[in-house]
N, C-alpha and C positions, 0 to 999 in steps of 0.2 A: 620621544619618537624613536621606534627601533630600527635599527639599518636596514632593514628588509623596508621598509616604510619611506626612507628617506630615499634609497636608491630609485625606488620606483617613483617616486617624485622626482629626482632628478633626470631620469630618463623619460615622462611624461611631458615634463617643463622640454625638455631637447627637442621632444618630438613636436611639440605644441610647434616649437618656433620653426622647427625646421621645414615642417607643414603651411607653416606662412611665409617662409623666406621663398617655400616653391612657390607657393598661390600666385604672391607678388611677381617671381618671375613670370609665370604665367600670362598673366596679366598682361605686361610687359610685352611679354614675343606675342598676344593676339593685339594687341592695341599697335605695334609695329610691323605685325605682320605682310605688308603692301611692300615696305621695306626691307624684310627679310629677304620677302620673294626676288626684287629686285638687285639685292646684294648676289643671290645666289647664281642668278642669271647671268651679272657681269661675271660674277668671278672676283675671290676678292685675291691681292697681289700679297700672295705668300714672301713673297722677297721682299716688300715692304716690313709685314707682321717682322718677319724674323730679326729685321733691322730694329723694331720696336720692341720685341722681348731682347735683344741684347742691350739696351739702353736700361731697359726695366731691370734684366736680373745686373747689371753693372752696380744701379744704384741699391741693388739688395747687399751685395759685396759690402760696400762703400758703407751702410750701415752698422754692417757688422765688424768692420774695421774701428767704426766710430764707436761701438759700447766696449770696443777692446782698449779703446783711450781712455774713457770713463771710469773703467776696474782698475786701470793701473795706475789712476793718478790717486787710487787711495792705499795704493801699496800693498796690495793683494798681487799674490802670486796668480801669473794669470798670462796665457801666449796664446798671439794669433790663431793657432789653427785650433784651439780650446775655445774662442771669439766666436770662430767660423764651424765648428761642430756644433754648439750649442744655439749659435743663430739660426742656422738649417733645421736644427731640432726645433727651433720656436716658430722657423714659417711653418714647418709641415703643422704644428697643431694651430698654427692660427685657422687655417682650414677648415679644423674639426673644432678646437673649443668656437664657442662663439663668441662673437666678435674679434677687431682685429688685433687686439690686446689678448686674447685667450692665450695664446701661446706664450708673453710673458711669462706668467705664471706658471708653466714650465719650463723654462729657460732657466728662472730664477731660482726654482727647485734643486735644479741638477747643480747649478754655482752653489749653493749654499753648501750642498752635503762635500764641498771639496773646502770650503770655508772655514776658521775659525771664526772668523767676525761677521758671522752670517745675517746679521740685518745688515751691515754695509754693502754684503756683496746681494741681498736681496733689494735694499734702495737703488745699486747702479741700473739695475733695469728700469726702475721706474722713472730714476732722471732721466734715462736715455731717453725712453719714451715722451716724457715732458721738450725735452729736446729737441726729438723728432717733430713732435708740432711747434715747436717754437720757431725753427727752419723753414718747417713749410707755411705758417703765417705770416711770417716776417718776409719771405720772399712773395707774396701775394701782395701785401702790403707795398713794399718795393715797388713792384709794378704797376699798381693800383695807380699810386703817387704819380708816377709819370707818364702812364695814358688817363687820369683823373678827365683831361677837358675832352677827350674824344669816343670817352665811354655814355651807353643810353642811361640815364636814369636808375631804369633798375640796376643794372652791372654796379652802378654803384652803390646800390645797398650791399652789393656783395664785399666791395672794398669796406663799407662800414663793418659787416662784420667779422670781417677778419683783422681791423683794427681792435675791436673787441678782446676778439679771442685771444689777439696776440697778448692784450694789457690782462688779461684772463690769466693765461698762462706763466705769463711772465710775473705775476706777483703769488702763484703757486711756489713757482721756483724758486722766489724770494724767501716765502715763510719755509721751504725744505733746507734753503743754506744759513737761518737764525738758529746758531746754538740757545741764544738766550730765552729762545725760544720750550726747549727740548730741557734745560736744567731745572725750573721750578718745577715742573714736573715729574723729572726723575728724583728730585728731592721727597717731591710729597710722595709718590709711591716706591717710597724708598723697602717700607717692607716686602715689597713683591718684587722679588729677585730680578725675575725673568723680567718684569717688566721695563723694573730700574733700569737692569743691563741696554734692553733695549731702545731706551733714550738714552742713554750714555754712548750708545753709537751713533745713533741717528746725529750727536751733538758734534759729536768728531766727523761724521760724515761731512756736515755742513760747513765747520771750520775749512775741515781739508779741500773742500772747492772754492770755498772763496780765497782758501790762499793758492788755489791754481786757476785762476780765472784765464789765461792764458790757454787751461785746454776747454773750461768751460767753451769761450768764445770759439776755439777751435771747431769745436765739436757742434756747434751753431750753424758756423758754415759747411762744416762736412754735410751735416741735416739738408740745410738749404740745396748743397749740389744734388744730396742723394734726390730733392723734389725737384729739381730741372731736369733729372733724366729723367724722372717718374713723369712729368710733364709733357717732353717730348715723346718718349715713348705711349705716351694717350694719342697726342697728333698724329706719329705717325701710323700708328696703331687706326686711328680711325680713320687715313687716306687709303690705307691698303683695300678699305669697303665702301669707301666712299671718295666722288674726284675732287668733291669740293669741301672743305671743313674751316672752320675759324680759324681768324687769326692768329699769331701766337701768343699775344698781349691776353684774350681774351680766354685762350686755354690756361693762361699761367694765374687768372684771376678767378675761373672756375675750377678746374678738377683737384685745386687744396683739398676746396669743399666738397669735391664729391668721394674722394679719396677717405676725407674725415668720417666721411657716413659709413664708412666699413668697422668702425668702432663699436657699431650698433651689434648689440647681444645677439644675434642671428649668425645660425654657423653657415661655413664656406663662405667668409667674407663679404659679409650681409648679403647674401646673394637675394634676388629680387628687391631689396629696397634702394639698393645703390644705385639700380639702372634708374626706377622712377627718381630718387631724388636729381641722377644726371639729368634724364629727358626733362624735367621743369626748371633746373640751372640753365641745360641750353638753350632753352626757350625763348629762355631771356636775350641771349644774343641772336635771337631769330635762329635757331640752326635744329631741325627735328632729327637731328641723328644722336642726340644724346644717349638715349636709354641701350640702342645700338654699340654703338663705342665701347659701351662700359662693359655689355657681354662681353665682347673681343676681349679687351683690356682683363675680365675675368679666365678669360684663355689662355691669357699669356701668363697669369701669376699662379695658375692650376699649371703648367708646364713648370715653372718653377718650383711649386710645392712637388711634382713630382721627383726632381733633380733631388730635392731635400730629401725623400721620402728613399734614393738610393742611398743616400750620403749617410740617412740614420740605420740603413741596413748593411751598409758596410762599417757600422761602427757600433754597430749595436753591443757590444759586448767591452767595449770602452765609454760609451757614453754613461756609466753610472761610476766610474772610478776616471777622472783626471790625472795622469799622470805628470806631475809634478816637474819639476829639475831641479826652483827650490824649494825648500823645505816647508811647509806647513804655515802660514802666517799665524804668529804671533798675537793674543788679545791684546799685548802692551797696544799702547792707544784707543785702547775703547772704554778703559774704566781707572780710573775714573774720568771726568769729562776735564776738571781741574785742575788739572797736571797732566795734560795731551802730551804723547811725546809724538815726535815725528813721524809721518810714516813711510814707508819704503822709499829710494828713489824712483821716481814714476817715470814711465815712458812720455816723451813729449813729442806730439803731431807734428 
């Protein structure tokens, strides 16, 4: 297939989706439309919103503080505001790649090319990410457990699957921190360099967190906080348009899930499938202002990719060369797997 061929596939495939992410919105604002009209009439309480995007963009902070623990506990050279440049760079494209993950994969681009041990520092994104849902199912779960007797029925399929997900997740992260995992196979493609190399870090990667589990769990709960503001920031986000909304048990047991639906390969944060998958979560708690909510809520996190969208224009001209303080990390530690040496001392939460 020649580039001229692929690009235009890939720009077909964008447009395909982007084409149904609008439908679905669409969709959306005619089928709520009774209630739009109605929001617009009250008026919705900007002083609320505002209070709900500083919760939201708090717990955006607070993640990005979080994948700045995870870099350093593998001894990569690696500072806060290189954390906070390059998180900014990953919301604005989560935006535009699709899904809410799209933006990793630039994130982790830009860490590499500053990297010697560049599958290490391209894994830390992905654990972060593993991470990030593991916080927010675990604290759903939490919840779950102790409104269990006061929730309808359906709610609690919702608690069933976020026990799921969480036993999902959590035996992901299991097979990512087994070296032993990672060595027979850097043995058997042992003639393929690149390849080798790169189970030979993955295998030190995995060591190196299980022997910091300390920030693993750290970083568990940071996750967890960042979704209690992400939680609250929905509630209060959806009272600023609405007088009456669920309780807070009941927010904290849906919008994981409807949060997770932004995952979905649809750019601008699955826009149109997130509101629907809202409006029939909150269905279930009797409340038709879901699909509503999550517009707003998509408000507040496009105010925030715009914040990003200055941060990467004021830095445009540093975001491809990280400036260092120290030196260059070292491959010692990533090869062999057999003789790991230590790796830098890490910053601890």
């Amino acid at each position: 297939m020649s580039p001229a061929t692929r690009s235009a596939r890939l720009l077909l495939g964008y447009l395909f989706r982007l084409g149904l992410g609008l439908g679905l919105l669409g969709l959306a604002l005619w089928a709520n439309r009774d209630q739009i009209e109605l929001v617009l009439r009250r008026r919705p309480d900007f002083g609320l919103f505002a209070v709900g995007f500083g919760l939201y963009f708090a717990g955006v902070i607070l993640a990005f503080i979080r994948w700045y623990f995870l870099v350093r506990a593998l001894g990569l050279p690696f500072r806060v505001r290189d954390a906070l440049r390059l998180g900014f760079i990953g919301l604005l494209f989560n935006m535009v790649v699709p899904g809410a993950v799209g933006g990793d994969f630039v994130k982790a681009a830009y860490l590499m090319k500053e990297q010697s041990r560049k599958t290490q520092a391209a894994a830390s994104v992905a654990i972060d990410r593993l991470i990030g849902l593991l916080g927010m199912f675990v604290l759903a779960v939490v919840v779950g457990a102790f409104s269990w007797q006061s929730v309808e029925p359906p709610v609690r399929r919702l608690i069933g699957a976020a026990v799921f997900l969480t036993v999902a997740v959590t035996a992901v992260m299991a097979v990512a921190f087994a070296p032993p995992l990672y060595r027979p196979l850097a043995t058997r493609f042992s003639k393929r360099r690149r390849l080798s190399h790169m189970l030979h870090e993955l295998a030190v990667m995995g060591s190196t967190y299980r022997k910091r589990m300390d920030v693993v769990v750290a970083t568990v709960v940071m996750s967890a906080l960042t979704h209690v503001l992400n939680v609250l920031a929905f509630m209060i986000i959806g009272r600023s348009i609405f007088p009456v909304v669920p309780g807070l048990a009941q927010h904290f047991l849906i919008v994981p899930l409807v949060l997770f639906s932004t995952a979905i390969p649809l750019p601008f944060g699955a826009l149109g499938v997130s509101e629907q998958i809202s409006d029939v979560l909150f269905k279930l708690a009797d409340y038709d202002g879901g699909a509503l909510t999550m517009m707003a809520f998509h408000v507040a996190q496009y105010l925030g990719s715009l914040i990003a969208l200055f941060v990467y224009l004021a830095n445009a001209r540093q975001v491809r060369s990280l400036t260092q303080e120290a030196p260059p990390a070292s491959a010692a530690g990533s090869y062999p797997v057999t003789r790991q040496s230590d790796p830098a001392p890490a910053a601890r939460p």
